[in-house]
C-alpha positions in Angstrom: 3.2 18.7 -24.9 2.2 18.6 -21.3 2.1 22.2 -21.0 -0.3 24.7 -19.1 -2.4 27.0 -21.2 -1.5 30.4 -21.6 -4.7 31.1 -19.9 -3.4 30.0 -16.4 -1.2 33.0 -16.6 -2.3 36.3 -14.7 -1.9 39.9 -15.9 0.0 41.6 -12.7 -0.3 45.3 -12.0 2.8 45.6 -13.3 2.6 44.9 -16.9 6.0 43.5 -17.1 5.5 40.6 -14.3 3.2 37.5 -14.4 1.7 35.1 -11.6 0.2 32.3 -11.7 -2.7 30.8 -9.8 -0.4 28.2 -7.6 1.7 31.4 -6.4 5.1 32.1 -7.9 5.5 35.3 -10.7 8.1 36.2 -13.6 8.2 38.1 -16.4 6.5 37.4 -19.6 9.9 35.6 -21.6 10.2 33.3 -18.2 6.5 32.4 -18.0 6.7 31.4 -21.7 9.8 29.3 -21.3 8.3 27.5 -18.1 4.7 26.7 -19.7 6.2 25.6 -22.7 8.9 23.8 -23.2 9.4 22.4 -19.6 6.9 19.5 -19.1 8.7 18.3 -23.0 9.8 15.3 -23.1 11.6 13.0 -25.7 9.9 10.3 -26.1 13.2 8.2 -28.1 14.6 9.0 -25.2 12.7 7.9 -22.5 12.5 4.7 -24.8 16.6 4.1 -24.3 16.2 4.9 -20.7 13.7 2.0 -19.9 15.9 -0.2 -22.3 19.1 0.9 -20.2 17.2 0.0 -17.1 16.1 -3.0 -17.9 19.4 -4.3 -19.4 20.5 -4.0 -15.7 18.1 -5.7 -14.5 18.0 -8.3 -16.4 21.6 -8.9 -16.0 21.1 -9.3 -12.3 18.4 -12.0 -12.5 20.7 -13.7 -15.2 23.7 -13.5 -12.1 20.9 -15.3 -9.7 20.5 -18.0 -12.1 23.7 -18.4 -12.5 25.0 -18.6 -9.1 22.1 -21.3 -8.4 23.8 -23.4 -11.6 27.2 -22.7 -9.7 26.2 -23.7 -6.4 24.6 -27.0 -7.8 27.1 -27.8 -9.7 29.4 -27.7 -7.1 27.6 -29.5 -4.5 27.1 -26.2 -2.1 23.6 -26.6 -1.0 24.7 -28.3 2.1 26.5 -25.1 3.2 24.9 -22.1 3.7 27.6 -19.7 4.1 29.5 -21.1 1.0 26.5 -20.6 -0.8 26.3 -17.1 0.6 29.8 -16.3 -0.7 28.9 -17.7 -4.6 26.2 -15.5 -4.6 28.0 -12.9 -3.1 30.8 -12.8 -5.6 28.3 -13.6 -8.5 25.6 -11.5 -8.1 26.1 -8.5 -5.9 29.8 -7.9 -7.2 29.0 -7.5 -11.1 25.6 -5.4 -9.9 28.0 -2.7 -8.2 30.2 -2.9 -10.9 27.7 -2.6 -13.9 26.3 1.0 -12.1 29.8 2.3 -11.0 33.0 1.6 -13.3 31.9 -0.9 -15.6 28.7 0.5 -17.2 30.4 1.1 -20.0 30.8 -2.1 -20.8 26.7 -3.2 -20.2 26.0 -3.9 -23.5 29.2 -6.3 -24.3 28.0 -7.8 -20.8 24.7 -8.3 -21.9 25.4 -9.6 -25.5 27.6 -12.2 -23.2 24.8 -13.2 -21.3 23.0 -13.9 -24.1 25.3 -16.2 -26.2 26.0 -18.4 -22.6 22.1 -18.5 -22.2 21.7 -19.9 -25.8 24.8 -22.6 -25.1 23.3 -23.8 -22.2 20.1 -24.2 -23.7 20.8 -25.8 -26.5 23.6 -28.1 -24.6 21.0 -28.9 -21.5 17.9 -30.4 -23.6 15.8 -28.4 -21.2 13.0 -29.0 -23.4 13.1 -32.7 -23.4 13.5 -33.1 -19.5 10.5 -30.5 -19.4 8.5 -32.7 -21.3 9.3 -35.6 -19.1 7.9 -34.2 -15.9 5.2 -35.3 -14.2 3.8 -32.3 -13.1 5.9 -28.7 -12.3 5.3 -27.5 -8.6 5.4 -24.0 -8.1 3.9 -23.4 -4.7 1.9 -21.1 -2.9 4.6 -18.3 -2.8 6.4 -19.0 -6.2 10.0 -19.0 -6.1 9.9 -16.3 -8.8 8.0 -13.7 -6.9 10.9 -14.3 -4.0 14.0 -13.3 -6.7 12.1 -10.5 -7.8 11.4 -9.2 -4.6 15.2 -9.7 -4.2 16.7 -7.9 -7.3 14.1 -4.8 -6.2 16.0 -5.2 -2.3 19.4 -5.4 -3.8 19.1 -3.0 -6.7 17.4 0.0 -4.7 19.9 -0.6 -2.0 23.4 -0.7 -3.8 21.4 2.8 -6.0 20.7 4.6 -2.8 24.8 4.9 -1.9 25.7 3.9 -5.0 24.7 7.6 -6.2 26.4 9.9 -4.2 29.8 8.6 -5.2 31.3 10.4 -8.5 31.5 6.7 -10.1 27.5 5.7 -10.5 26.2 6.4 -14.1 24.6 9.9 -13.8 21.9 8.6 -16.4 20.5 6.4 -13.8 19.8 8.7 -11.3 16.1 9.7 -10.8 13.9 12.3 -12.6 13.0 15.6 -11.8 9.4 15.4 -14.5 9.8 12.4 -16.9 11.6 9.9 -17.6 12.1 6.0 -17.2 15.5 6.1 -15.2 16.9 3.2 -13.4 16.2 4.7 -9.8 12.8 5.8 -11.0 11.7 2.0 -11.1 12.7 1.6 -7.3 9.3 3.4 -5.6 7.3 1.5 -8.1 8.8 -2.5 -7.5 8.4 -2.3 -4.0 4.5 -1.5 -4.6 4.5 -4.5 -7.8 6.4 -6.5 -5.3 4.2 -5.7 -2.0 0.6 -6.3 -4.1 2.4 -9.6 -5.2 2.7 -11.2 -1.4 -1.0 -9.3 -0.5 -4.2 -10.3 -0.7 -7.6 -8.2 -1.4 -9.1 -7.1 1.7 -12.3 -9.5 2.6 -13.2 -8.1 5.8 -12.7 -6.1 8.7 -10.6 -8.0 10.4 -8.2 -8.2 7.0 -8.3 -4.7 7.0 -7.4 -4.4 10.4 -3.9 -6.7 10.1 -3.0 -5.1 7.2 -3.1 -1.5 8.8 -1.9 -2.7 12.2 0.9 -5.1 10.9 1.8 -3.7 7.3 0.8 -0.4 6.5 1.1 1.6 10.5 4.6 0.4 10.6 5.7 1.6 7.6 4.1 5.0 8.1 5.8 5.1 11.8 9.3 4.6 9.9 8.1 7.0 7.4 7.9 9.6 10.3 11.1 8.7 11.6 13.2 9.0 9.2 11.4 12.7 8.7 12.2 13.5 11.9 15.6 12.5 12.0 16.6 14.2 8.9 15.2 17.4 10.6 17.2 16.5 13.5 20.6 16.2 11.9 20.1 18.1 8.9 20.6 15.4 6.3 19.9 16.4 2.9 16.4 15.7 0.7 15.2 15.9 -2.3 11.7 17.6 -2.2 10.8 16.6 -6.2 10.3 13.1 -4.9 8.2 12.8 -2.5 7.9 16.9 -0.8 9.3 18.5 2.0 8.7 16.0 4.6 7.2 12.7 3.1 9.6 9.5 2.3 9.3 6.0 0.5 8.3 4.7 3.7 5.1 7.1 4.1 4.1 6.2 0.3 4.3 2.4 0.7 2.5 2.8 3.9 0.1 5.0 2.9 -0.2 2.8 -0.2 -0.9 -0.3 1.5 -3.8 1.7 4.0 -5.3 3.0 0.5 -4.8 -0.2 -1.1 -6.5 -2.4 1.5 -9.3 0.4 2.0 -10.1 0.0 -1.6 -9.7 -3.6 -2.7 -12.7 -3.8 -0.3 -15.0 -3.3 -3.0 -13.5 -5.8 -5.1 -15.9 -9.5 -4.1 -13.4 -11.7 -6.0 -10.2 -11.4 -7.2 -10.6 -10.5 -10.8 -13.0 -7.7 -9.8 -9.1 -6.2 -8.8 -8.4 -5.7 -12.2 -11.4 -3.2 -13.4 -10.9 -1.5 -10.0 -7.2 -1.0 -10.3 -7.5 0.3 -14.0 -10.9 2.6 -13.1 -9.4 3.7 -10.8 -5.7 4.7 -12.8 -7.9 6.0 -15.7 -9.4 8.6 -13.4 -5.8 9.8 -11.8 -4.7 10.4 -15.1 -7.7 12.2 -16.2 -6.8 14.3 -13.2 -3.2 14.6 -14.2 -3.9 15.8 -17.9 -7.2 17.2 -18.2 -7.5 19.1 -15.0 -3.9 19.9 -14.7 -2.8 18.6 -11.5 0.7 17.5 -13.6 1.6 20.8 -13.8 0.7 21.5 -10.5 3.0 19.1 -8.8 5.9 19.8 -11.2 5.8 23.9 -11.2 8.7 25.4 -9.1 6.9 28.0 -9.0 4.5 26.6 -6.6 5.0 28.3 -3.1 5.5 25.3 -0.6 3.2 27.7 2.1 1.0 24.6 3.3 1.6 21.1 4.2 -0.5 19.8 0.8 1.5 22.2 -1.3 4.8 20.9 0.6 4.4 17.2 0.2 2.1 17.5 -3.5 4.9 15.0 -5.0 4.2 12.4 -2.5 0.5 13.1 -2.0 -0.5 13.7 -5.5 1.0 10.7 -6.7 -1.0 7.9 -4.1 -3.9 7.2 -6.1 -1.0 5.8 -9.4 0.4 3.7 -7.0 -2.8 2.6 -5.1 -3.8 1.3 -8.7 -0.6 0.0 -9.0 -0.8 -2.1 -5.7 -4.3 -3.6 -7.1 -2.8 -4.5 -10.1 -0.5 -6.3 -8.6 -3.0 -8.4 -6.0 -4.7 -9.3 -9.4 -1.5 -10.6 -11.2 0.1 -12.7 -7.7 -3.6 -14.6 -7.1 -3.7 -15.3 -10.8 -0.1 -16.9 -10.5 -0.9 -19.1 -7.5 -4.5 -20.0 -8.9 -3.2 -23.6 -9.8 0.2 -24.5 -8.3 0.4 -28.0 -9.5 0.8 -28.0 -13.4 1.0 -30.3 -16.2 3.7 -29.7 -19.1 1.1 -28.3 -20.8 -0.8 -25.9 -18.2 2.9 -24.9 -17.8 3.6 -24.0 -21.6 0.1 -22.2 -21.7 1.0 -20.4 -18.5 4.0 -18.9 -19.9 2.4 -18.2 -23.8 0.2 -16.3 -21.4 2.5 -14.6 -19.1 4.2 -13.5 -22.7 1.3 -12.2 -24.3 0.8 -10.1 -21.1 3.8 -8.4 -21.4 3.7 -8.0 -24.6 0.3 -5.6 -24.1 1.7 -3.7 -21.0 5.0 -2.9 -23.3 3.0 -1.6 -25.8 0.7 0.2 -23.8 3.9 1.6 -22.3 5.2 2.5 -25.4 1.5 4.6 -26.5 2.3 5.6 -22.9 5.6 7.2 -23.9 4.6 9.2 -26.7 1.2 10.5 -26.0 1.4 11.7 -21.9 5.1 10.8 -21.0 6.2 8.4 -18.0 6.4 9.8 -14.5 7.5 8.8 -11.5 6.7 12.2 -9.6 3.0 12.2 -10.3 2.8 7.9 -10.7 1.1 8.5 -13.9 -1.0 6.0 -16.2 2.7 6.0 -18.2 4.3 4.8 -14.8 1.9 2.3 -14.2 2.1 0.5 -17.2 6.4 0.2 -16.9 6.1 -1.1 -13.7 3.5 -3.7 -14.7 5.5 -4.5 -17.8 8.6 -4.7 -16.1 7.1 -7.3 -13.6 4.9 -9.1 -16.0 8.7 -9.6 -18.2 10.6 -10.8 -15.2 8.1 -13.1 -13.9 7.7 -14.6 -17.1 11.7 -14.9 -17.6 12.5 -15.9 -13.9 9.2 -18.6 -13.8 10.4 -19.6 -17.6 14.3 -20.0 -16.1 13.8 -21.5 -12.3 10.6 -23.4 -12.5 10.7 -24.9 -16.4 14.6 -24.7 -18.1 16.7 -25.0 -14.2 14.7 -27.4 -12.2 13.8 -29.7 -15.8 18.5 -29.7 -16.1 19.3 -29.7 -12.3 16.4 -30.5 -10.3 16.9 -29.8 -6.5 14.3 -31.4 -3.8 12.8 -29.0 -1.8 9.6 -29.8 0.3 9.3 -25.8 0.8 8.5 -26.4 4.2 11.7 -25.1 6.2 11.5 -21.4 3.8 7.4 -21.5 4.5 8.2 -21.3 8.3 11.3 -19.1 8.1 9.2 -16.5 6.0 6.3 -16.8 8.6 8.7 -16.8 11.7 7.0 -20.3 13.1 10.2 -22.5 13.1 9.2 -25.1 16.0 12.4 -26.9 17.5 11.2 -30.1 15.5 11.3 -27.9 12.3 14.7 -26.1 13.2 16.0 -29.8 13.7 15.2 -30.7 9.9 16.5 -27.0 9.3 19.9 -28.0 10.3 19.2 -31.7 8.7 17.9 -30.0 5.2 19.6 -26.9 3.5 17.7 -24.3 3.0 19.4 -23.0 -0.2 19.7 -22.7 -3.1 18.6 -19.0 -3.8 20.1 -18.0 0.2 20.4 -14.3 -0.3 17.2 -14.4 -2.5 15.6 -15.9 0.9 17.3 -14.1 3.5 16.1 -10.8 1.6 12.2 -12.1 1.3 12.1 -13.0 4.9 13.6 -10.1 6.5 13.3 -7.2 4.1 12.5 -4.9 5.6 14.8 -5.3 8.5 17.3 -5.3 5.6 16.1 -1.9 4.0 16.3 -0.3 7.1 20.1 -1.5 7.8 21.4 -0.6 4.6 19.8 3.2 4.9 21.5 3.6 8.3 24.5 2.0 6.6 23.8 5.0 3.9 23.7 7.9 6.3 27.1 6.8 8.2 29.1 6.6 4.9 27.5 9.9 4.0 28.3 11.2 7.5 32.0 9.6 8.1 33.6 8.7 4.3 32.2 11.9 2.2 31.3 9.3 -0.6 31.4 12.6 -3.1 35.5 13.0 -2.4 36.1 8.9 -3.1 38.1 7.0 -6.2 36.3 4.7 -8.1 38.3 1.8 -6.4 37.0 3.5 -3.1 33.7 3.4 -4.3 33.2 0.1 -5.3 35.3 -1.2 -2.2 33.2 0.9 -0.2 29.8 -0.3 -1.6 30.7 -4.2 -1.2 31.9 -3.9 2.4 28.4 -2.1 2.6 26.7 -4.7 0.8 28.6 -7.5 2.8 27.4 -5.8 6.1 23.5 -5.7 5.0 23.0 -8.7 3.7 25.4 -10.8 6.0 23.0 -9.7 8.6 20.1 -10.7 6.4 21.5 -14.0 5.7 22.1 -14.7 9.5 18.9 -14.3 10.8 17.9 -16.7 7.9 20.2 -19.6 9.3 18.7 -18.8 12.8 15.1 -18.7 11.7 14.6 -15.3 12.7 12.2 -13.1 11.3 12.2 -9.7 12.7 10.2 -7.5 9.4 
């Protein structure tokens, strides 16, 4: 399954030894075991994975909803920073903990979760209230996009330390071929995520801001980051992205592609063909022409800068598709932002039955051509849509119909609008300081300065690499390590929220 043919091996001179057409040779026994039973994968297997996965993630959206219960329940939402320090302790705490020294205990945690979500459900009326709305407001940038954008900026961040300590849970770490891992979902939120604040590209002068103010930037850190790892000799994995290309480089380079190519899309649900046509023929590439087994071969000599970076380059047009797929789903979400009881009931049966079709086609996925990160295969595709498509649908079903039905909290939306945007006026930072701007602060702070965040907490990485040797620390050391970390990266974050700053 997922093998080259036989036929892609070439008789050497010497009868003994074999090459093959990407460069590379062995002898008959090792050619066998790497064309065979290499590209295997179990498809059970992969199945728990993406259930393990999405356990955790789950549990950190159900931490976000319950710090905003907290905080309102308390009366916090005229304080910023003790907002900052609920959420703090409620939702970045029990995240470190459930990937370091307690993930052991995940399923107890989640079984937890569950029995608490049904109390307060059944104890809130949620459904009642709901039906006495008026109308339910969700915006132009729901609030659910923002807290998943969030959990992909806090989840990636606490992984990308998290994982050189002895204490994270080995299973989560990424894959080499296949595999639905908890750090192989990273690379592909940030894409769901970034098509989910885009839109299609109209004309030129779309094209140009999204090159000159989303994708260049990215690619320019992308370069930098190459470049300093060359310079101090910091360690990469070339199975991710190749020799010299980074996370930064394929988000960039997805967002170019993406914009390029949305072009020939005239409305919005033109996105979803496009984005599917286009996935169907990079998987045809994958299997039928054997470009899989291309990128994942060993064997293939890393002599030029294509065959050096084929992980990373290889992989673009999955994660292009990806990106479109994504535009599609945010402009169908802020279609109609003022909704009846009703529209909002249909919106969610919708949103359900959505995910329901992306999990199975994941699951057809799993079986027949395997799920990889590495090549951003049709597999791929699907889990990151399905994960998406299930958290929107739980965190629009939680915030927007069951929290703000029990504990409604006024917000005009203007203060976060203009924070996101960086256009706070003095008249507007006046009602800033009049008007909280919580609840949901981290969740905020993280949407409005994400990137600036990102980039802190991998400098934050490399020191801690460099000065602590993460690999020689206790599990107390880890996890004390990882929230002073955490406290310095999204402290920072949270600042520049108070202050209205928005640097990227």
């Amino acid at each position: 399954m997922g093998s080259r043919a036989a036929a892609d091996l070439v008789l050497d001179p010497n009868p003994k030894i074999y090459h093959n057409q990407y460069g590379g040779n062995r002898t008959l026994e090792e050619a066998i075991a790497k064309y065979v039973p290499v590209y295997e994968w179990s498809w059970t297997e992969t199945l728990f994975q993406s259930w393990e996965s999405l356990l955790l993630i789950l549990a950190t959206f159900w931490c976000i909803f319950l710090a905003r219960l907290v905080s309102h329940k308390l009366g916090l939402f005229d304080s910023p920073n003790r907002c900052y320090a609920v959420e703090f302790a409620l939702i970045i705490l029990p995240c470190i903990l459930l990937v370091t020294v307690a993930v052991d205990y995940s399923c107890y945690v989640g079984l937890v979760m569950l029995l608490a979500t049904l109390w307060f459900l059944q104890r809130s009326r949620f459904l009642e209230r709901a039906r006495s709305r008026q109308q339910f407001d969700l915006g132009k940038r729901p609030v659910a996009l923002s807290v998943l954008r969030s959990v992909t900026h806090l989840l990636t961040a606490v992984c990308i330390l998290a994982v050189d300590f002895e204490s994270f849970h080995r299973p989560y770490r990424k894959s080499r071929q296949f595999g639905a891992k908890l750090m192989d979902i990273g690379i592909g939120l940030f894409v769901f995520t970034m098509g989910s604040v885009s839109r299609r590209t109209r004309n030129f002068t779309d094209l140009r801001r999204s090159v000159v103010y989303s994708a260049l930037p990215l690619i320019l850190l992308g370069l930098a980051r190459t470049v300093a790892i060359l310079v101090v000799g910091y360690g990469q994995d070339e199975h991710e992205y190749g020799q010299h290309l980074n996370a930064f480089f394929t988000l960039g380079f997805t967002k170019l592609l993406g914009a390029l190519v949305s072009i020939l899309a005239r409305r919005d649900v033109h996105l979803l063909p496009l984005g599917f046509g286009l996935l169907l023929l990079h998987q045809f590439g994958l299997s039928i022409l054997g470009i899989s087994d291309y990128v994942m071969d060993d064997e293939v000599v890393r002599s030029n800068l294509f065959n050096a970076n084929r992980e990373g380059l290889v992989s673009l047009p999955g994660f292009v598709s990806l990106y479109l797929l994504s535009i599609y789903v945010n402009r169908w979400m802020v279609a109609i932002t003022q909704l009846t009881y009703s529209q909002m009931v249909q919106k969610l049966q919708r949103l359900f039955s959505i995910a329901l079709i992306l999990w199975s086609l994941f699951g057809l996925s799993t079986y027949a051509i395997g799920i990889s990160r590495v090549t951003c295969n049709f597999g791929y595709v699907m889990w990151m849509m399905a994960i998406g498509g299930s958290t929107l649908l739980i965190s629009f079903g939680a915030i927007d119909f069951v929290i703000n039905s029990v504990m409604p909290w006024d917000s005009s939306g203007l203060e976060v609008d203009e924070q996101e945007k960086g256009l706070l006026t003095e008249e507007t930072a006046a009602k800033k300081r009049a008007k909280p701007i919580v609840p949901f602060t981290i969740s905020q702070a993280l949407n409005q300065n994400g990137l600036t965040f990102f980039l802190v907490a991998n400098l934050l990485t490399g020191a801690v690499n460099i000065f602590l040797k993460p690999e020689n620390r206790s599990s107390l050391e880890s996890v004390v390590i990882l929230l002073v970390y955490m406290f310095l990266a999204t402290k920072l974050a949270h600042e520049l929220l108070k202050r209205g700053i928005r640097l990227a």
